[in-house]
Structure formats: structure tokens, C-alpha cells
C-alpha positions as CSV (number, residue, x, y, z in Angstrom):
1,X,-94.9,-3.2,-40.5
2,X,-93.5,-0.1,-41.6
3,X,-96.6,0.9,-43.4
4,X,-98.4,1.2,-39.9
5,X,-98.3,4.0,-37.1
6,X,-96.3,2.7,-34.3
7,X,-99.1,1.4,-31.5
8,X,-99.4,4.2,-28.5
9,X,-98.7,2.4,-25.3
10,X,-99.0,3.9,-21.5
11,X,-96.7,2.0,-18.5
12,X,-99.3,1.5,-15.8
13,X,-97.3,2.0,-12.7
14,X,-93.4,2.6,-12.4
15,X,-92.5,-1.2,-9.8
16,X,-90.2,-3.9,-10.7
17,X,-92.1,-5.0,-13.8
18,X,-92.0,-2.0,-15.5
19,X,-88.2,-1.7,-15.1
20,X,-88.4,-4.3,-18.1
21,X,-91.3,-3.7,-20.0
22,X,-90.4,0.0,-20.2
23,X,-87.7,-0.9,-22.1
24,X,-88.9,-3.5,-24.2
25,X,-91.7,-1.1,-25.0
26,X,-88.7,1.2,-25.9
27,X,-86.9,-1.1,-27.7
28,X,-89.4,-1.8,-30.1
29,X,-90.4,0.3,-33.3
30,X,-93.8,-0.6,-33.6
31,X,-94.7,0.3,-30.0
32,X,-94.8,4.0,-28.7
33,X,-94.1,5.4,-25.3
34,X,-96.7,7.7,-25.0
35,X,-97.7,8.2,-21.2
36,X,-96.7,6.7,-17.6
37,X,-99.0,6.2,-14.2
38,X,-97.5,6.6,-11.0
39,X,-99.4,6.4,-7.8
40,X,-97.3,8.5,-5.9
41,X,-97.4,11.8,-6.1
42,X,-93.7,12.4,-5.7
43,X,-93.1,10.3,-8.7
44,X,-95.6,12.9,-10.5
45,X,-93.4,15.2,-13.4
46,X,-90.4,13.2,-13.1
47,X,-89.3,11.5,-16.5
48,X,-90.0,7.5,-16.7
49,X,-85.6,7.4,-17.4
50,X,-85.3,8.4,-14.0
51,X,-87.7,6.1,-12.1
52,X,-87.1,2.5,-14.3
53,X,-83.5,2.9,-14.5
54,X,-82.7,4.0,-17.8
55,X,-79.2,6.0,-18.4
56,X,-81.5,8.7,-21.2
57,X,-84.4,10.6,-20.6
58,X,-87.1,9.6,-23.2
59,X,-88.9,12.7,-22.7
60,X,-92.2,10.9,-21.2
61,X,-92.6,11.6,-17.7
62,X,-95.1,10.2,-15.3
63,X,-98.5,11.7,-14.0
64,X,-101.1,10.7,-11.5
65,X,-103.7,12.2,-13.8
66,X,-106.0,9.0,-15.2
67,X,-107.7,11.3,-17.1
68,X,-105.0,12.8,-19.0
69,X,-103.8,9.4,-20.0
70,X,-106.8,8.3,-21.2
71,X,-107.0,11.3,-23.5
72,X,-103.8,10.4,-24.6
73,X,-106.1,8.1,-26.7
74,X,-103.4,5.1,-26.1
75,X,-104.1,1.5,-28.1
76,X,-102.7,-0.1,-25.1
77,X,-101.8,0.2,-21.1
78,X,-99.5,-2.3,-20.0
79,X,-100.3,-2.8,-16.5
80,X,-98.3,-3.7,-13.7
81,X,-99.2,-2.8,-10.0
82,X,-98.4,-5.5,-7.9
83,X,-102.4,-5.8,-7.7
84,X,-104.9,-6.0,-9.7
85,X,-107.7,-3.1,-9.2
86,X,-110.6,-4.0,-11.4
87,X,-112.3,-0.7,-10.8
88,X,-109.4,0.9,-12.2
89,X,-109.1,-1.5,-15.2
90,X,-112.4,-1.3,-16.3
91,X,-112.2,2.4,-16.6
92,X,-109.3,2.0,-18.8
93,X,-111.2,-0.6,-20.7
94,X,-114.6,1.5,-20.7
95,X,-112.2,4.4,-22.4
96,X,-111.6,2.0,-25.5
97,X,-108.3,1.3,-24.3
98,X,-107.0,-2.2,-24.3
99,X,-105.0,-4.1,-21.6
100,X,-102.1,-6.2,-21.0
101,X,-101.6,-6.7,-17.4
102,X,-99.5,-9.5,-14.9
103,X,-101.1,-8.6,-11.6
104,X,-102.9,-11.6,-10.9
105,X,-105.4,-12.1,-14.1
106,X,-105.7,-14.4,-16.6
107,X,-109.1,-15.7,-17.5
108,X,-110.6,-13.4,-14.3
109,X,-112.4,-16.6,-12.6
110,X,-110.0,-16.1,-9.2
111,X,-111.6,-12.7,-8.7
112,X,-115.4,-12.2,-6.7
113,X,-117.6,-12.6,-9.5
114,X,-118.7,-9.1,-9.2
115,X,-115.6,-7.9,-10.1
116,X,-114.8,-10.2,-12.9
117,X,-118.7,-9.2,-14.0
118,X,-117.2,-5.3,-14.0
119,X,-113.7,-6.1,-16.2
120,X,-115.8,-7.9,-18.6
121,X,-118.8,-5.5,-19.2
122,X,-116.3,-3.1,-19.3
123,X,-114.5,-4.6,-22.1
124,X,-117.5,-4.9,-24.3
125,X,-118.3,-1.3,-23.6
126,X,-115.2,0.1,-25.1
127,X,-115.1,-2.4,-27.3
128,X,-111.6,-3.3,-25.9
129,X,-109.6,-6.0,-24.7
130,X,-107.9,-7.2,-21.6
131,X,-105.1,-9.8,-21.8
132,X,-103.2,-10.7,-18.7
133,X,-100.1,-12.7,-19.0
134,X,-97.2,-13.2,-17.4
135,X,-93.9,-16.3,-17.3
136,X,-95.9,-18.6,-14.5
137,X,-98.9,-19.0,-14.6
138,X,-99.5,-17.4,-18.2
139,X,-96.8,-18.0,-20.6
140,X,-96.0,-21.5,-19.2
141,X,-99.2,-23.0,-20.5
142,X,-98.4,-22.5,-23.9
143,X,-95.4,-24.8,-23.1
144,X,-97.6,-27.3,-22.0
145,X,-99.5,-26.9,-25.2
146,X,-96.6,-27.0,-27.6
147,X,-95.8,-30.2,-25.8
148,X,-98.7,-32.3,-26.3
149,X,-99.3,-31.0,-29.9
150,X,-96.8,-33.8,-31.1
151,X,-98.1,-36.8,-29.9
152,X,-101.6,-38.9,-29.4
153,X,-103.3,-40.4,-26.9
154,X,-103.0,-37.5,-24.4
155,X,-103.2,-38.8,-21.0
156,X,-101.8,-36.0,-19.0
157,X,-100.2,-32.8,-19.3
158,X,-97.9,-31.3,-16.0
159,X,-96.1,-27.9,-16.0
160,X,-93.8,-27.6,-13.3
161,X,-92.0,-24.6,-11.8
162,X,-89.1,-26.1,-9.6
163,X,-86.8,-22.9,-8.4
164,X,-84.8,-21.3,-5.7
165,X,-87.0,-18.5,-4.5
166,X,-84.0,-17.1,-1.8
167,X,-83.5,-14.0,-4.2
168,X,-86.9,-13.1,-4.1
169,X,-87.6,-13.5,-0.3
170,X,-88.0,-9.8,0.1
171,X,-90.3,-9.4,-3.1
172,X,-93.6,-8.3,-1.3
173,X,-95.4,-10.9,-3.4
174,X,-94.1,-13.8,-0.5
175,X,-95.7,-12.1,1.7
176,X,-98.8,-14.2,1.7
177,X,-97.7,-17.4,1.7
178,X,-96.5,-18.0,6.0
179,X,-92.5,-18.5,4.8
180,X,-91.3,-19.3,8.0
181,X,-94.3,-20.0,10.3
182,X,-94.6,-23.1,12.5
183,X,-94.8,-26.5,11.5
184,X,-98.5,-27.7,11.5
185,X,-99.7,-24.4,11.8
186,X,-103.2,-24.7,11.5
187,X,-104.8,-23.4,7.9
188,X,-101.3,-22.7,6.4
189,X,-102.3,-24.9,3.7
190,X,-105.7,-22.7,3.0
191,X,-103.9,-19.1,3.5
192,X,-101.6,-20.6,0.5
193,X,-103.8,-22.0,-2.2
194,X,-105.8,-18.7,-1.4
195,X,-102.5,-16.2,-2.3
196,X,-101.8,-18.4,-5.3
197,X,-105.6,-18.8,-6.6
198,X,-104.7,-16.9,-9.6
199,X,-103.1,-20.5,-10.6
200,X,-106.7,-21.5,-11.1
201,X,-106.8,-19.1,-14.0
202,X,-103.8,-20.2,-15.4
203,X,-105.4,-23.8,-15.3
204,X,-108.5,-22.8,-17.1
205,X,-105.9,-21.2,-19.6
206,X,-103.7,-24.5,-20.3
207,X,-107.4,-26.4,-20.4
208,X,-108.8,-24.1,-23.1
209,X,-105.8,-24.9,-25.1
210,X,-106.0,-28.3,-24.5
211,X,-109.6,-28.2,-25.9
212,X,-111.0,-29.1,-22.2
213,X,-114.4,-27.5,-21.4
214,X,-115.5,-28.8,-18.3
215,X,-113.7,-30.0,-15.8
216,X,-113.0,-29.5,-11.6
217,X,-110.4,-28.1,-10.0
218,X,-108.0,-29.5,-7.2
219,X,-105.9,-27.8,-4.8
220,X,-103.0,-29.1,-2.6
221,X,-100.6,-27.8,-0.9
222,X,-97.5,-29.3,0.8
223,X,-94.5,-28.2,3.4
224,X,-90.7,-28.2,3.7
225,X,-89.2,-27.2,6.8
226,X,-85.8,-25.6,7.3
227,X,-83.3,-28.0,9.6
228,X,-81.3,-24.9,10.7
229,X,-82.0,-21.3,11.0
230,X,-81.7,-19.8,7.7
231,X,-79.9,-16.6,6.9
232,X,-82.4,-15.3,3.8
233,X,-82.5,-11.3,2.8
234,X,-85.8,-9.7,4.5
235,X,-87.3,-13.2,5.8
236,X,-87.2,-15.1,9.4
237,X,-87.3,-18.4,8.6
238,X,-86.3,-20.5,11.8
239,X,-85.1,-23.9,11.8
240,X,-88.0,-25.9,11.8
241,X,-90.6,-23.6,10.1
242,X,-91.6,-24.0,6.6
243,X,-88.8,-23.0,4.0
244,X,-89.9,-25.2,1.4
245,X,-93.7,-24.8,-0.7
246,X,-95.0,-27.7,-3.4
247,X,-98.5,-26.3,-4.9
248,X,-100.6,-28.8,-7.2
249,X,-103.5,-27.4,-9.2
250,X,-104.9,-29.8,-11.1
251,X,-107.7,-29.9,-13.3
252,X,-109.6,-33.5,-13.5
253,X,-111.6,-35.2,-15.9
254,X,-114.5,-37.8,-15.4
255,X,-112.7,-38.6,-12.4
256,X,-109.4,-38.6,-13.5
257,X,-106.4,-36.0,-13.5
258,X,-105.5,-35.1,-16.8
259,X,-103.5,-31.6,-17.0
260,X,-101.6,-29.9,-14.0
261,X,-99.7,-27.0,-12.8
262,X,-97.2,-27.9,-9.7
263,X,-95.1,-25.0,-8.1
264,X,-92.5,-26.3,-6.2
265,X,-90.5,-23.3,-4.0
266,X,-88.0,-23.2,-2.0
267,X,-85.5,-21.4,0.4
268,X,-82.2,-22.6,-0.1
269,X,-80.7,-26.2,0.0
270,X,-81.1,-26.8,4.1
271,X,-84.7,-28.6,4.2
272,X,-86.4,-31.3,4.6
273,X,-87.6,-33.4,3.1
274,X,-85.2,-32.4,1.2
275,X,-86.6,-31.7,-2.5
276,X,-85.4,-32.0,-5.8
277,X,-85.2,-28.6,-7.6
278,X,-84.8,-28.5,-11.4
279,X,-84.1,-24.8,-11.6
280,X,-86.6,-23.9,-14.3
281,X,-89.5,-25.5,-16.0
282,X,-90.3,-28.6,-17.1
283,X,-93.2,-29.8,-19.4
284,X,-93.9,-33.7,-18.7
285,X,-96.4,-35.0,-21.4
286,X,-98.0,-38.4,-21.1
287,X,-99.0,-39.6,-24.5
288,X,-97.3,-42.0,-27.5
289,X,-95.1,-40.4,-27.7
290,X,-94.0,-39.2,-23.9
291,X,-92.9,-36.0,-24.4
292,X,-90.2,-34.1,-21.7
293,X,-89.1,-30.5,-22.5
294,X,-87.0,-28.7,-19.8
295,X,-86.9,-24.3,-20.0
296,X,-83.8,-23.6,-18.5
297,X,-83.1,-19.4,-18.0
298,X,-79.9,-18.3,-18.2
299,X,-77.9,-14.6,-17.9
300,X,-76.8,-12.9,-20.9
301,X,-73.1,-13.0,-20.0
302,X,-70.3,-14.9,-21.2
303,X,-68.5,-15.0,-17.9
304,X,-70.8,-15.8,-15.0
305,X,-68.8,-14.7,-12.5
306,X,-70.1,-11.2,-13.3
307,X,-73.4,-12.2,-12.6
308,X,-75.1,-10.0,-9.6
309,X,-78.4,-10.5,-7.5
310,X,-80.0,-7.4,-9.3
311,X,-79.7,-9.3,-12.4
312,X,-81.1,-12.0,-11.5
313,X,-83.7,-10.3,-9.8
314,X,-83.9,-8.3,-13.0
315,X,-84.6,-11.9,-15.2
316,X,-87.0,-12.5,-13.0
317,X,-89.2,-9.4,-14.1
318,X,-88.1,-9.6,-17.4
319,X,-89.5,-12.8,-18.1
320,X,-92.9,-11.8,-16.5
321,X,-93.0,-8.6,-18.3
322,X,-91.9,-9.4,-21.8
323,X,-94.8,-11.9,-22.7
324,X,-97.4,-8.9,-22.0
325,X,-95.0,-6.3,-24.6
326,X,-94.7,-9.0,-27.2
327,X,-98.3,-9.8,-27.1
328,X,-99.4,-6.3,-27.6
329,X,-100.4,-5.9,-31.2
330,X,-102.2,-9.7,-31.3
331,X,-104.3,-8.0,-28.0
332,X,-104.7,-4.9,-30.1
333,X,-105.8,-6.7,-33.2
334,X,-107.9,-9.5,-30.8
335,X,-112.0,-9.6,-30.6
336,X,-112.8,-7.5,-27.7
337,X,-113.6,-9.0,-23.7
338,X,-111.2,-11.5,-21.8
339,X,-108.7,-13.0,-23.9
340,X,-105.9,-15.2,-23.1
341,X,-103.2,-17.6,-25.2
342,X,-106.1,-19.9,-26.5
343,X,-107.4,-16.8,-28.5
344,X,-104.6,-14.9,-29.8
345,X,-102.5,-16.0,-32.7
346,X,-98.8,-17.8,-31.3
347,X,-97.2,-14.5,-28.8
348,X,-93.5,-14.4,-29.2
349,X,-90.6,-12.1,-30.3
350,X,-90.9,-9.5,-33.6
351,X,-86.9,-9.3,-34.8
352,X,-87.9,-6.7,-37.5
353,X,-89.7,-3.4,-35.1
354,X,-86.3,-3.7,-33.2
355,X,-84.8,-0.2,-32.2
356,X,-81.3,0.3,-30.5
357,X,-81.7,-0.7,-26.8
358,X,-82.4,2.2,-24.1
């Protein structure tokens, strides 16, 4: 590894996301800082330190100049707007550049087809490659796959995200999905499965690495309701409105169901029916032999008493932002178009390109 130049990376946008991957982009020794997007113009000149966080300046400060950034000739953009602009990407693509992103793309199937058309033309024109990532959905299907790589007979394979979402009430991402409006409120279910489509891609991700070609999808979506007025940061959520979200995506099989992601969210404790939250992830396999593997996320700290909300806001980023860093020389290395876990060699940690932390 030391042999090889350090891979030239540009930070695509300065939000919550890049507050991690800055860092782990930093942190590693065969990965280069070499240029940061901002959309705002008041962001424009100032040095990345100052706008992720970071006690140093690094010397790399942010422009709204794409074209400047491209000439950077960069091997990579990690990209993380909150969404996903597939004119934008496929000029980043058409300049040879490869992609890692977590806004909302995986396999690209839960945009219009035009646009999906664009990101993928674009990527054989540059002979680049566009992998999109992220903890759920993204990451988590290669739990599902580790899971059922153990056993035979493979009935069914269910990846479940069971959390606490109070923390992240403010996140604009919640936006979309009606926390707080009226029970029965007519097409609450649609405006849901619609905000979360990406799921579909992350489907068609776990089903390519379950060897699954063909298959249809199924969507359904079900309600909690808060029995009190809830007090949750930068949400309304009245007693009797929906506090509580279960999402099933599932993809069947000649009929049958035979892999599945299920999101279960929720607002606190005061709800009902009253759910049971595991507080991570959980991998159920059905096969000889069953298979049960629970991810459980914890703070770096010995006394967790110290633990704040901005940390755990800050894991929360973290683990969506990592799996795009660590997958950036397997992107860079990958055949170009649409990639995703089912064509790159096993993602994880490299302990040996490890600089002192920013």
C-alpha cells in the first residue's frame, strides 16, 4: 500500500455526513483530501476545519466552483447532499471521476428511469463508477448475506432496523414521512413507502447477493400512535397521531416471500400498540441451520454517563458515512457503471493506511 499514491478524494457538500467522512477521509493514509463543494456561497474560501468541526485547519478549503474540482483530476467524490441530483452526478461521472454517495442511491431503480438512464450513460462515458452506500439500506444487506452464507435450505432472509428515532426528529430527512399527522389520515401509508422507496434499491441489493434475479416487490406500511402529547425536539406529535412507523419491503418469489427489509421507528416509549424495539439490527435467517445475528451500536466511552445527544447524533452519521470511505479504493479499482456490495470485493476497515486522527 505504500508503494501507491494516496487516492485524491473531494467531500461533496459540507452537512452532517461529511462531519464524519471528512475525517475518516483524513484519517486514512491512502486517501487524500484534495478539494470540498459547498453550495453556499458563504461557505466559499473558508477551510473544510472550520465548517466539519475539526480543531486544525487542513489547508483545503471549500469552493462552489464544479469546474475547478473536476480539474482537480480527483479518483473519487464522496457525495453527500441530503439529495441526490443526478444531473450533477453524471457530470462528475462524465469527468472520469468516480462516486461514492448516501443520498438515496443504491442500484438507481427508485429514481424516474430517465434519470437513472443519465447516471448510468454517464458512468460508461467516463469510464467511472458510482457506488452508493450507506448503514440502512446499503451496508445492512451484507449482514443479511453473511447470515445466510452458513446454512442450507434458505427459506427466508429479514433485516430489521428496530430504533428510537427521538434524537433524530429534527433531522430534515423525517420530514416526509407525516410524524405526527392524524390517525387514518387518508394516503399516509402511500406518502411513506414513497419517502422511503430508496428501500427498494436496497432490496434489489440484498437479492443480488442472494443470487435472486427476478422477483416482485411488496410494500407495507403500518402506524403507532402516541397516547399522550409527546415532548420530541423540532416535532408536534399530539397524542393520538402517529409516533410510531413499521415499513416492510419485501421481495417475493414464485409466490412466496423469501428476503426482507422491515424498518420499524419510533418516537419514544408512550405508543400504541406499543412495539417492541431492539435498538439495532437484527438479521433473522430461516434455513438448517436458523441463523439470528443482532448489530448492537455502542459509544466509544467507558463511562456512559458522558455520553451527549451530539454524539449520538454524531454515530448516527458516522455509521452512514464510513461504509462509502472504506469502500473507496474497491469503487476505484471496480468495472465502471452502477455498482453496489454484490460487485465489489468484501468493504470494511484497512488498519494499516491509518494516520493520527484530525
Amino acid at each position: 500500500m505504500s508503494a501507491r499514491r494516496p487516492l485524491r478524494v473531494v467531500q461533496w457538500t459540507t452537512g452532517n455526513v461529511a462531519h464524519e467522512t471528512v475525517r475518516a477521509i483524513l484519517e486514512r493514509a491512502d486517501l487524500e483530501l484534495v478539494g470540498v463543494y459547498a453550495r453556499s456561497a458563504g461557505k466559499a474560501g473558508k477551510d473544510v476545519a472550520e465548517l466539519v468541526g475539526l480543531d486544525a485547519p487542513t489547508g483545503v478549503c471549500a469552493t462552489t466552483d464544479v469546474a475547478a474540482l473536476l480539474a482537480l483530476r480527483p479518483d473519487c467524490v464522496v457525495y453527500t447532499p441530503l439529495y441526490f441530483d443526478a444531473g450533477e452526478v453524471a457530470t462528475i461521472l462524465r469527468a472520469g471521476v468516480n462516486v461514492v454517495t448516501s443520498c438515496e442511491f443504491l442500484t438507481g431503480r427508485s429514481l424516474p428511469p430517465a434519470q437513472r438512464d443519465e447516471v448510468a450513460a454517464a458512468a460508461r462515458a467516463g469510464n467511472a463508477t458510482i457506488f452508493g452506500s450507506g448503514m440502512n439500506p446499503g451496508y445492512s444487506a451484507m449482514l443479511g448475506a453473511v447470515g445466510a452464507a452458513i446454512s442450507r435450505d434458505v427459506r427466508h432472509v429479514k433485516i430489521s432496523e428496530s430504533v428510537d428515532v427521538t434524537l433524530f426528529a429534527a433531522d430534515a430527512n423525517m420530514d416526509a414521512l407525516g410524524w405526527g399527522r392524524p390517525k387514518g389520515d387518508p394516503g399516509h401509508a402511500q406518502d411513506v413507502a414513497h419517502a422511503v422507496r430508496v428501500f427498494n434499491d436496497g432490496l434489489d441489493v440484498l437479492g443480488e447477493l442472494l443470487g435472486v434475479d427476478e422477483y416482485e416487490r411488496r410494500a407495507t406500511v403500518e402506524f403507532a400512535h402516541a397516547t399522550e402529547d409527546l415532548e420530541v425536539p423540532g416535532r408536534e406529535i399530539r397524542a393520538g397521531t402517529v409516533a410510531g412507523i413499521d415499513v416492510r419491503f419485501e421481495g417475493i418469489v414464485g409466490g412466496t416471500p423469501r428476503f426482507e427489509l422491515h424498518q420499524r421507528w419510533v418516537m419514544g416509549t408512550k405508543i400504541d400498540p406499543p412495539w417492541k424495539i431492539e435498538h439495532g439490527y437484527l438479521v433473522v435467517v430461516e434455513a438448517n441451520p436458523k441463523i439470528r445475528i443482532k448489530l448492537e451500536i455502542w459509544p466509544d466511552l467507558d463511562d456512559l454517563g458522558k455520553l451527549t445527544v451530539d454524539e449520538m447524533h454524531a454515530i448516527g452519521m458516522r455509521i452512514t458515512g464510513l461504509p462509502l470511505v472504506n469502500a473507496i479504493p474497491k469503487v476505484c479499482a471496480a468495472a465502471p457503471g452502477i455498482r453496489t456490495y454484490a460487485d465489489l470485493p468484501l468493504v470494511t476497515a484497512c488498519l494499516v493506511a491509518r494516520r493520527s486522527a484530525p
